[in-house]
N, C-alpha and C positions, 0 to 999 in steps of 0.2 A: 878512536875505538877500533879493534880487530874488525873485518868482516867476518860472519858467522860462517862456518865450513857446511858445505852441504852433503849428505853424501844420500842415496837411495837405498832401500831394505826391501828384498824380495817378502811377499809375505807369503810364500808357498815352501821356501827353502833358509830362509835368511839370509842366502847370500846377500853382501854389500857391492855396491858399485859405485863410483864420483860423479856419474854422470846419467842419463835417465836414458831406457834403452827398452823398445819393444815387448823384446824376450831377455828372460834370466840368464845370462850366461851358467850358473850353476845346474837348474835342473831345468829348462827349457821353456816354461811356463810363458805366458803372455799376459802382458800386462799387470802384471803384479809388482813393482817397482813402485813403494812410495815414498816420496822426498822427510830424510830426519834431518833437521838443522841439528847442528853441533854448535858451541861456543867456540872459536877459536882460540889457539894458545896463544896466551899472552907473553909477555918479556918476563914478567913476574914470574912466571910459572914454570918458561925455561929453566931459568935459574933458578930456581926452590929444590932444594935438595929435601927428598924425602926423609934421610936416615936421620933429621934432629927435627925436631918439635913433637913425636908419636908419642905417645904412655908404653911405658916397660910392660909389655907381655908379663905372665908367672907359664913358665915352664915346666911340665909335669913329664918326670918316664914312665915307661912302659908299668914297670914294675912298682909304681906308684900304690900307697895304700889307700887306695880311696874307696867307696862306697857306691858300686853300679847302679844303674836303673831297673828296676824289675820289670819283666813283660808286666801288661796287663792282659789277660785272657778276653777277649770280645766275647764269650757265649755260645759263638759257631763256631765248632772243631775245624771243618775246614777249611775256614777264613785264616784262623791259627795258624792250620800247620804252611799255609801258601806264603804268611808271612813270616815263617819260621817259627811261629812260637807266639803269638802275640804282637802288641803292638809298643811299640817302645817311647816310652814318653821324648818328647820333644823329637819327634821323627814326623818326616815328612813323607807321604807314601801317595803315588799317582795310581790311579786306577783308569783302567780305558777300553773302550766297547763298543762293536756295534750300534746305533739306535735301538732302544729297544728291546735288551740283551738281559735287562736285569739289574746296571750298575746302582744304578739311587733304589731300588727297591731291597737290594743286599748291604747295603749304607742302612738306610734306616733301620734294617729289623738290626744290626748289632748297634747301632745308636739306643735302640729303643732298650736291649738286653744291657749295656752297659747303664742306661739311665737307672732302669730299674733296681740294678745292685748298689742305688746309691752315689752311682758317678753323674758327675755334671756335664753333659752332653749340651755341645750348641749346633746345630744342623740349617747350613744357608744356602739356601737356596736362589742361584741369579734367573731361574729358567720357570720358575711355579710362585705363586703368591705362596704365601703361608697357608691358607684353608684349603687349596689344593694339596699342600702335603700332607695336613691332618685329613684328610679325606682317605688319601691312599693309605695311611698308618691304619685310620678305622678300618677300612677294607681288610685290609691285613691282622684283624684283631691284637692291632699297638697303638689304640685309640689311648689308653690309661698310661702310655709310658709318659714320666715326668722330662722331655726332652722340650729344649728351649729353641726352638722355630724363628727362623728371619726370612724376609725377604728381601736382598740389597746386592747392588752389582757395585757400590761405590765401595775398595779398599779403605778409603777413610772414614765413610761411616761402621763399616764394620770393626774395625781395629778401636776406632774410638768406642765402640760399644762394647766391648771383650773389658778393653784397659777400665772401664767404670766399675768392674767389679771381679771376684776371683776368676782367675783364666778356669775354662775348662779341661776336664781330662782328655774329651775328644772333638777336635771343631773341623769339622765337613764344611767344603766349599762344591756347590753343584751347581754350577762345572765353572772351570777355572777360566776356559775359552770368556763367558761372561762379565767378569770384573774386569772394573777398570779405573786406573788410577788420573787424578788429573794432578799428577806430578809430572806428567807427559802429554802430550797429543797423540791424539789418534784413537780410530774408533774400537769396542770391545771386540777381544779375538784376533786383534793383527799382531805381527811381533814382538813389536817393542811395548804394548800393553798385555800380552800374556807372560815376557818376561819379568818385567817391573812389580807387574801383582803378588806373580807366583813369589820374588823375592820377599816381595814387604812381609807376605803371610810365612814362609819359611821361616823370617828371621826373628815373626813374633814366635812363633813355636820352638826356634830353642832359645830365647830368651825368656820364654816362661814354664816350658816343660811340656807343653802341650803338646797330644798328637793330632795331627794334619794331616788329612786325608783328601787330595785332590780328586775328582772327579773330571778326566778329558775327554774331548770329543776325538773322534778319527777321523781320519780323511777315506776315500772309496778303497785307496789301496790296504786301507788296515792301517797305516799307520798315524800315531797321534798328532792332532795338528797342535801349527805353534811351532816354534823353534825349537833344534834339537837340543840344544842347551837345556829346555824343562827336565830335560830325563836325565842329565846331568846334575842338575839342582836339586833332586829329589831322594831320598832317602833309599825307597823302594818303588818299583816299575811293576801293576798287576794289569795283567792283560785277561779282559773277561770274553770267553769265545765259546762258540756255539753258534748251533742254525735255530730259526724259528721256527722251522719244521718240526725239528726236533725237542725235546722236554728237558734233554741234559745240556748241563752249563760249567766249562772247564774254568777256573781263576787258575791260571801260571803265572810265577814271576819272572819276569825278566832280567831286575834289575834287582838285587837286597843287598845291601849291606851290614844284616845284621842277621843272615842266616842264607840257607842254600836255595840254587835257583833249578834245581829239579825234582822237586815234591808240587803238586797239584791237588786246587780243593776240588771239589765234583757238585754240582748239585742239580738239582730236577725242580721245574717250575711246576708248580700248581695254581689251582683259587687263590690258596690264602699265602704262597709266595714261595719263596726258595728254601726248599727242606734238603739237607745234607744227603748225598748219599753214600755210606757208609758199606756198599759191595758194591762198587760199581760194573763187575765184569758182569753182571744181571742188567746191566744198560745193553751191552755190545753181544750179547749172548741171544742170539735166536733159537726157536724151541730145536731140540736135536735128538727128534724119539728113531730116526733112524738116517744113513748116513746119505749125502746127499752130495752128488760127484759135483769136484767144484768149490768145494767150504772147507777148510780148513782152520781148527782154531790156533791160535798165536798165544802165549803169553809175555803179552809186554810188560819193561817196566818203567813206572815212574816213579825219579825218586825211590824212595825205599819202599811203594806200593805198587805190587802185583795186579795186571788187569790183563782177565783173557778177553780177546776180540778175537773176531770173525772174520774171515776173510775169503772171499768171494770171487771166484774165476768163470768167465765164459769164453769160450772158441767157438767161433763159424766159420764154416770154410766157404771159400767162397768158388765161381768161376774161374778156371785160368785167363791171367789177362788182368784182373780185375784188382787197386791196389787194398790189400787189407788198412783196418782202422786197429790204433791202439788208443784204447783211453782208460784213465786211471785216476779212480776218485779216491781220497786219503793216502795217496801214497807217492811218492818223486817218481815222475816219470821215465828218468833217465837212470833211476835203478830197473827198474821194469826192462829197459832195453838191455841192459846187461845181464840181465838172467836169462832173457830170451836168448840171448845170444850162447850162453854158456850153454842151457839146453841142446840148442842147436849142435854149436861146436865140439860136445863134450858128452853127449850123450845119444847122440843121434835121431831127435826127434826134429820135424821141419813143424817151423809158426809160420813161413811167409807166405802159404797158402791161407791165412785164418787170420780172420781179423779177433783181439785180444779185449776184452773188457773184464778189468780189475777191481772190486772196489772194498772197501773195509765197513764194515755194517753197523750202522749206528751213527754216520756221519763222523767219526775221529779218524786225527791224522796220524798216522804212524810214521815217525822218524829211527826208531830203535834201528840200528843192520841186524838185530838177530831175526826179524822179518824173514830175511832170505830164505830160511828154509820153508818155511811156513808158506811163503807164493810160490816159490817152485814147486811144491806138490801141488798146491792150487790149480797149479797151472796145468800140471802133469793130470789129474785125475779131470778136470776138465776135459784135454784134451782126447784123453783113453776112454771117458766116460765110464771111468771107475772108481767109485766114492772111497775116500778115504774115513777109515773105522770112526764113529761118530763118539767115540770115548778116547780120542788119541788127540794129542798138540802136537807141536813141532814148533821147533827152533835152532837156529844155528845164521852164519857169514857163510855166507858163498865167495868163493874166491873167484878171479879170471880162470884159474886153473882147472875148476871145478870142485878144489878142497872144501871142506865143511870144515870151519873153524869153531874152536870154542867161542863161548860169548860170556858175558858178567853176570853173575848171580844168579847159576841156572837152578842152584838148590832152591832157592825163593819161587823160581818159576812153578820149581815141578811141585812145590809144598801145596801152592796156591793151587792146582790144578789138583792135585791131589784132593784140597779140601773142600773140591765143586764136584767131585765124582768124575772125574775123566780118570781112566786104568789103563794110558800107554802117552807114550814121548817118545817120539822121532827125531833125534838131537844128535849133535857131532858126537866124536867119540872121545872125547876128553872134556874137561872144565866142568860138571857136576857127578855129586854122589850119587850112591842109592838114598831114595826115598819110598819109605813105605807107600804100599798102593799103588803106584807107580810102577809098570813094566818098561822099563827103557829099551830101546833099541838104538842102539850106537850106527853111526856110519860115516868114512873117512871121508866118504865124497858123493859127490850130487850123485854121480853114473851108479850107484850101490843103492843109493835111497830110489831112484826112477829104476830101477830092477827091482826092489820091492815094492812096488806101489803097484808097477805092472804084472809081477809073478814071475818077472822072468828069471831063472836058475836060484 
């Protein structure tokens, strides 16, 4: 008989290795290296030509007339629109969060919503007994939803209990890290038993139609543990984020295969659980009965939805001699230095006297570049200590050169601004219309927009 092949499985990265070593040659880690035997190839198996003994596939084109799957609607809009639309039968969709974020409490209530219309909801949980989940459903008043409750980390007993009777429309596994199959060795949550699970349950859901909803854990850096392969196995990738401090809860997807991955659900915890928020620029909006040097509002967007934020600049000057601080909460740091610099080089104001603190209010991170214009007045009325008009946004790319370029869908911006009561926009001079309400003022470049901020000529 062959000897068995040995080979090692990081369980922090999944790199492989044939031999057992410290640290991970892939991501550095220590001691995360655990022995998987393999079977070794046999002579039989050399030789076994794959292309005769298989079943004939049936081949379908593109243009095929067949009969699609319709979403099903979960009940929460903006569960929906994160997943594009609903949730697609026999999809597989990971969800992943902080501790503590909200993930299994935003599970249940659209478990509970879909049971209630009728559908057969099964909700397993590897982390809570059963009367621990009906606890927090009652807390949540979805004590009366007709949702079918387990508690089991064994793949085989769950699967074998699905197969006894009609599959459901939506089956929750919380958290996937949990189960574990003993078609392998190794304890719950290492590689080769987060892979193995996640597959067995994958392949029961498109073999029966069902949709699957994974629940992961993350690691400190934010990202999901387990192997990177899960996010590859998986249908759809929703990343649930937000701070504890705060009451609002962003769902983005990262990953969908059956819709786009720049639309964002919103929601706000309370008592009785995650209520949708349906105006979110009232999240990011501080009170503004008059202007306050230093605040600047933005209108970003996500997706096809408009949100204004707040954006918040300070300057100290300090002693000569002494090095200033930059620090920068919701926003890339290394865009921050390049505006400073353009200011500097292109308008003639000095920061290296002044230490810089940045931040966007309400704990959200702004990626958008039409930022650019919006922190440079920040920055600018900070530094002059002259408030910028507490009924005006601003938007625009800042170039090296100091140009203010157009940016994407500034009519969207300015409608939504328009339709919270702000009456002006400080924006490049091309890429949006007129909008009622809205007094625009155009300008080709930063050094034009920092002459009116400050009044000069």
């Amino acid at each position: 008989m062959a000897k068995p092949a040995k080979r090692y499985v990081c369980q922090a990265c999944g790199g492989v290795s044939h031999r057992w070593q410290g640290q991970c040659a892939d991501c550095a880690e220590w001691n995360t290296l655990v022995e998987e035997v393999q079977a070794a190839p046999t002579a039989f198996a050399a030789k076994h030509d794959l292309r005769r003994g298989g079943r004939m596939l049936e081949l379908v084109g593109l243009d095929a007339d067949i009969v699609l799957p319709e979403r099903t609607k979960t009940g929460i809009g903006e569960l929906d629109r994160a997943l594009g639309g609903g949730l697609v039968p026999g999809s597989a969709t990971l969800i992943g969060g902080d501790p503590g974020i909200g993930k299994s409490t935003l599970l249940i209530q659209a478990a509970a919503k879909l049971a209630e219309e009728g559908l057969s909801v099964a909700y397993i949980s590897g982390e809570e007994a059963a009367d621990q989940v009906r606890l927090r459903a009652r807390r949540l008043g979805l004590g009366n939803a007709p949702v079918k409750l387990g508690a089991a980390t064994s793949v085989r007993d769950i699967l074998a209990t699905l197969d006894g009777g009609r599959p459901p429309a939506l089956l929750v596994i919380d958290s996937i890290q949990t189960m574990h199959s003993d078609m392998i060795e190794g304890a719950p949550g290492t590689v080769s038993q987060v892979r193995a699970s996640s597959q067995e349950l994958i392949r029961y859901a498109k073999e029966t139609g069902a949709a699957l909803i994974l629940v992961g854990h993350v690691t400190k850096d934010g990202a999901i543990a387990g192997p990177r392969v899960l996010e590859h196995m998986v249908d759809t990738v929703l990343s649930f984020e937000g701070e504890r401090s705060h009451q609002y809860r962003i769902l983005r997807p990262i990953k969908n295969r059956f819709g786009g991955t720049d639309e964002i659900g919103v929601f706000s915890m309370a008592e009785t659980g995650l209520g949708e928020v349906l105006n979110p620029s009232s999240l990011f909006l501080t009170q503004r009965d008059e202007g306050v040097a230093g605040a600047v509002v933005f209108p970003a967007l996500e997706g096809t939805r408009p949100l204004l934020i707040e954006i918040q600049a300070l300057t100290v000057r300090l002693a000569s001699g002494a090095t200033p601080r930059r620090a920068v909460v919701g926003w890339d740091s290394g865009r921050l230095a390049m505006i400073l610099a353009v200011l500097e080089a292109r308008c003639g104001l000095s920061f290296s006297s002044a230490e810089v603190y940045l931040n966007v209010a309400g704990g959200y991170r702004v990626t958008d570049p039409a930022a650019d214009v919006a922190v440079a007045a920040a920055l600018v009325s900070a530094l002059a200590e002259r408030p910028v008009p507490a009924d005006a946004v601003a938007f625009g790319e800042v170039s090296l050169s100091g140009e203010i370029r157009p940016v994407a869908h500034g009519g969207i911006r300015l409608k939504e601004a328009a339709k919270l009561g702000f009456e002006r926009a400080l924006m490049p001079s091309a890429g949006a219309g007129e909008v009622t309400g809205i007094k625009a003022s155009h300008f080709p470049s930063l050094g034009r927009l920092v002459d009116h901020l400050l009044g000069r000529g």
